[in-house]
C-alpha positions as a LaTeX table, in Angstrom:
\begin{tabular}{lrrr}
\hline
Residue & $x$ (\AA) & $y$ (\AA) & $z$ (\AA) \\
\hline
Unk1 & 60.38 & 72.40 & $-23.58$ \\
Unk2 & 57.08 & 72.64 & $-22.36$ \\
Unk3 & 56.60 & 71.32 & $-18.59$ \\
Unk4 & 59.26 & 71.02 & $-15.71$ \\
Unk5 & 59.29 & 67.56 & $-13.95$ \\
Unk6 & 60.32 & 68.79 & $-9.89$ \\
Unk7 & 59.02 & 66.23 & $-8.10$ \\
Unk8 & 60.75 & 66.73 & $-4.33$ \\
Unk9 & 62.67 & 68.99 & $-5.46$ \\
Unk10 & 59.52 & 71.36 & $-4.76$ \\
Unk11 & 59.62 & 70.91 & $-1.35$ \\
Unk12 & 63.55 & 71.97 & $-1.73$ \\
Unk13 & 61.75 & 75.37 & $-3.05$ \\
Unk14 & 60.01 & 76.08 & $-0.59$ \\
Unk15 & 62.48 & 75.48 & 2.08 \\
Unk16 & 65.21 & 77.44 & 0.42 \\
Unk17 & 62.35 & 80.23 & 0.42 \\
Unk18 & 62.41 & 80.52 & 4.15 \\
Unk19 & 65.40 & 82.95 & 4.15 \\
Unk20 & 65.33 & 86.25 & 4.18 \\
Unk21 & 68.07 & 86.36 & 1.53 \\
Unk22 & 67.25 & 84.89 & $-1.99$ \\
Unk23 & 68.39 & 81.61 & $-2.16$ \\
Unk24 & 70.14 & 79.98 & $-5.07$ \\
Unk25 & 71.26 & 77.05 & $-6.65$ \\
Unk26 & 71.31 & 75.02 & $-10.14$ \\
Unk27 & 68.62 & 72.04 & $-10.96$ \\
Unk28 & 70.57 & 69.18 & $-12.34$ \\
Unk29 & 68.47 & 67.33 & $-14.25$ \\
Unk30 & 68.30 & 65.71 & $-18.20$ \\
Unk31 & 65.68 & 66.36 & $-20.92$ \\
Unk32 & 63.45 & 63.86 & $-22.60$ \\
Unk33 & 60.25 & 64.65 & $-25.20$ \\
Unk34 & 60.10 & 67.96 & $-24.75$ \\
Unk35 & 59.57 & 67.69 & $-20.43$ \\
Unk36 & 62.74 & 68.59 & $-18.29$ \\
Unk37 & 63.47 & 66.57 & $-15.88$ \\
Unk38 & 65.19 & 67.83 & $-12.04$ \\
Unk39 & 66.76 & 65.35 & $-10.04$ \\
Unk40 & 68.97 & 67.36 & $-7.65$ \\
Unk41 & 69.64 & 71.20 & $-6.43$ \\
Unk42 & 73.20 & 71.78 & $-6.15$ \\
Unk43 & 72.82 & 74.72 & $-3.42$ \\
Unk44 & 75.06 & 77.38 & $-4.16$ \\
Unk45 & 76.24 & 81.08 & $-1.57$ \\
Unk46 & 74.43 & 84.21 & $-2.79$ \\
Unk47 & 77.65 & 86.68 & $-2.68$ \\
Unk48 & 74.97 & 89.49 & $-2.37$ \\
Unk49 & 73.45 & 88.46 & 0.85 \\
Unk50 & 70.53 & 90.56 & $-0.52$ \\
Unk51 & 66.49 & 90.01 & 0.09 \\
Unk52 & 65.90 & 91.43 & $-3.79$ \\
Unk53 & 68.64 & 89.88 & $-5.82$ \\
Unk54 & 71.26 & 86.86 & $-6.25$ \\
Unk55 & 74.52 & 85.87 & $-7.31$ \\
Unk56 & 75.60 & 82.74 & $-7.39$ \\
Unk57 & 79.87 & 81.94 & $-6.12$ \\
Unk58 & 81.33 & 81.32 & $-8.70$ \\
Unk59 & 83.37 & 78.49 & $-7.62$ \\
Unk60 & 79.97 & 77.04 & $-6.72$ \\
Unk61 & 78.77 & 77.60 & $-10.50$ \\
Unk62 & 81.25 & 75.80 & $-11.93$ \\
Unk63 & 81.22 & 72.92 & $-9.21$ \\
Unk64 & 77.27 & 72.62 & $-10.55$ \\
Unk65 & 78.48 & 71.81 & $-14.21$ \\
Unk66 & 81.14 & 69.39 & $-12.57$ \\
Unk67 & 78.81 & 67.62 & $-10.57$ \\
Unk68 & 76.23 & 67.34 & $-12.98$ \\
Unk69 & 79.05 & 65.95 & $-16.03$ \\
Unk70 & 80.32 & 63.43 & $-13.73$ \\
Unk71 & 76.38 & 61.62 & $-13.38$ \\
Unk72 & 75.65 & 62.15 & $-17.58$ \\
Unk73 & 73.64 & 64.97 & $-16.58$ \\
Unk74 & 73.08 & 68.59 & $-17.21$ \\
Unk75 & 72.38 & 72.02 & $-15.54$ \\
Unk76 & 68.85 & 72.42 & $-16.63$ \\
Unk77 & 67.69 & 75.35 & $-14.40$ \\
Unk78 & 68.36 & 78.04 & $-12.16$ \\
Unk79 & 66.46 & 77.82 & $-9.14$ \\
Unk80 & 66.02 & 81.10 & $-6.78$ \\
Unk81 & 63.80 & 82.40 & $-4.02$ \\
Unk82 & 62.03 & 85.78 & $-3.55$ \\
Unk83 & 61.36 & 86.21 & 0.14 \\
Unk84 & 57.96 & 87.83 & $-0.45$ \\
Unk85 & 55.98 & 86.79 & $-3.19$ \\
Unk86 & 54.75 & 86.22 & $-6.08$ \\
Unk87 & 57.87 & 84.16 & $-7.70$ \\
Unk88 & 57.29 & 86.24 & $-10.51$ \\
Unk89 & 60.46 & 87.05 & $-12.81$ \\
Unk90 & 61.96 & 90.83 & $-11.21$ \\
Unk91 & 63.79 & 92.86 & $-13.66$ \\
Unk92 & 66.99 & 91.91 & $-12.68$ \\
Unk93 & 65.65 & 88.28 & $-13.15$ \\
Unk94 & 64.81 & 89.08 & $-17.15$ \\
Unk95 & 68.34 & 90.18 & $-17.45$ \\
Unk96 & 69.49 & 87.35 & $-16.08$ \\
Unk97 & 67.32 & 84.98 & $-18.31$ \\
Unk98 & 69.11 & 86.87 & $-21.16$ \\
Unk99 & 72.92 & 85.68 & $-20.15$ \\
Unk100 & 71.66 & 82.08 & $-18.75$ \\
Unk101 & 68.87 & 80.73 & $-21.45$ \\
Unk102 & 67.76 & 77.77 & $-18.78$ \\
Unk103 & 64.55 & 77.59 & $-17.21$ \\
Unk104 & 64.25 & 79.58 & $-13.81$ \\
Unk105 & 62.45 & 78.46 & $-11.03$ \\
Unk106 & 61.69 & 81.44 & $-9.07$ \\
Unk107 & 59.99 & 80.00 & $-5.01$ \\
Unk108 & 57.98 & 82.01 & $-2.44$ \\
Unk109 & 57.01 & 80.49 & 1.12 \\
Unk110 & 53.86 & 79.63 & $-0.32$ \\
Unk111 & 54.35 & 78.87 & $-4.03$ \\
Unk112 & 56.61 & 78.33 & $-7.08$ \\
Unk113 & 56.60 & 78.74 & $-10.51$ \\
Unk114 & 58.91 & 78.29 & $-13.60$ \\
Unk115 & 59.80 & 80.59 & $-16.22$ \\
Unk116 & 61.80 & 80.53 & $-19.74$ \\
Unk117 & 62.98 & 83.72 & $-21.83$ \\
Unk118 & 62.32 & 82.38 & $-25.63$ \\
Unk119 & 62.42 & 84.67 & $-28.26$ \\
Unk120 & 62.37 & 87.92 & $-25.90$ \\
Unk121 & 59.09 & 86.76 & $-24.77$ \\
Unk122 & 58.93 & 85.26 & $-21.12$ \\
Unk123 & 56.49 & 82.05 & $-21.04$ \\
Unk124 & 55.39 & 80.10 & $-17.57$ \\
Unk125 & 56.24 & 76.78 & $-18.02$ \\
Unk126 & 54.47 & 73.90 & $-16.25$ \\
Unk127 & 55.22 & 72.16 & $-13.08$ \\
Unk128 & 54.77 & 68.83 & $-13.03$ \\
Unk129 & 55.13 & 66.25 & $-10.47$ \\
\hline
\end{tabular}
């Protein structure tokens, strides 16, 4: 997978980003020819309440997978927000790449980006309308 298909769901980003707590929440979405597609953000509580780092409820986890099973789709990504920027991946970001393999869109006030941990390495991937 090569290129992230947002669309609106940008504009989601940036909204979630104007908290001073990360935001969080799961990209439902499919996959087709190697571009991932996002069609909805199922908004989930950070537990932490924390400006430097997330965790998603639980309950609202598994209500993600539900949701997305009962439209034929699929949890594609994780998307969060770092209050200041860069939406670069933070250490506790890597490690969480490790335990959820999805792509992770990581939004600032003033811009996003998407990441993917494959084979230890971290790689951007692209944002496409």
């Amino acid at each position: 997978m090569s290129k992230l298909s947002l669309g609106a769901l940008k504009n989601i980003a940036m909204l979630m980003a104007k908290s001073w707590v990360e935001s969080v929440g799961f990209i439902i979405g499919s996959e087709e020819l190697g571009v991932v597609k996002g069609y909805a953000v199922y908004r989930a509580d950070n537990i932490r309440s924390s400006p430097v780092e997330f965790e998603a409820k639980p309950w609202h986890t598994v209500q993600a997978h539900v949701v997305a099973d009962k439209y034929n789709l699929k949890v594609v990504g994780i998307i969060h927000t770092h209050p200041s920027c860069p939406p670069a991946p933070s250490i506790l970001d890597i490690e969480g790449m490790v335990r959820w393999p999805l792509i992770w869109v990581i939004a600032c006030e003033s811009s996003i980006a998407a990441y993917i941990l494959k084979d230890n390495i971290i790689r951007e991937v692209e944002i496409i309308d």
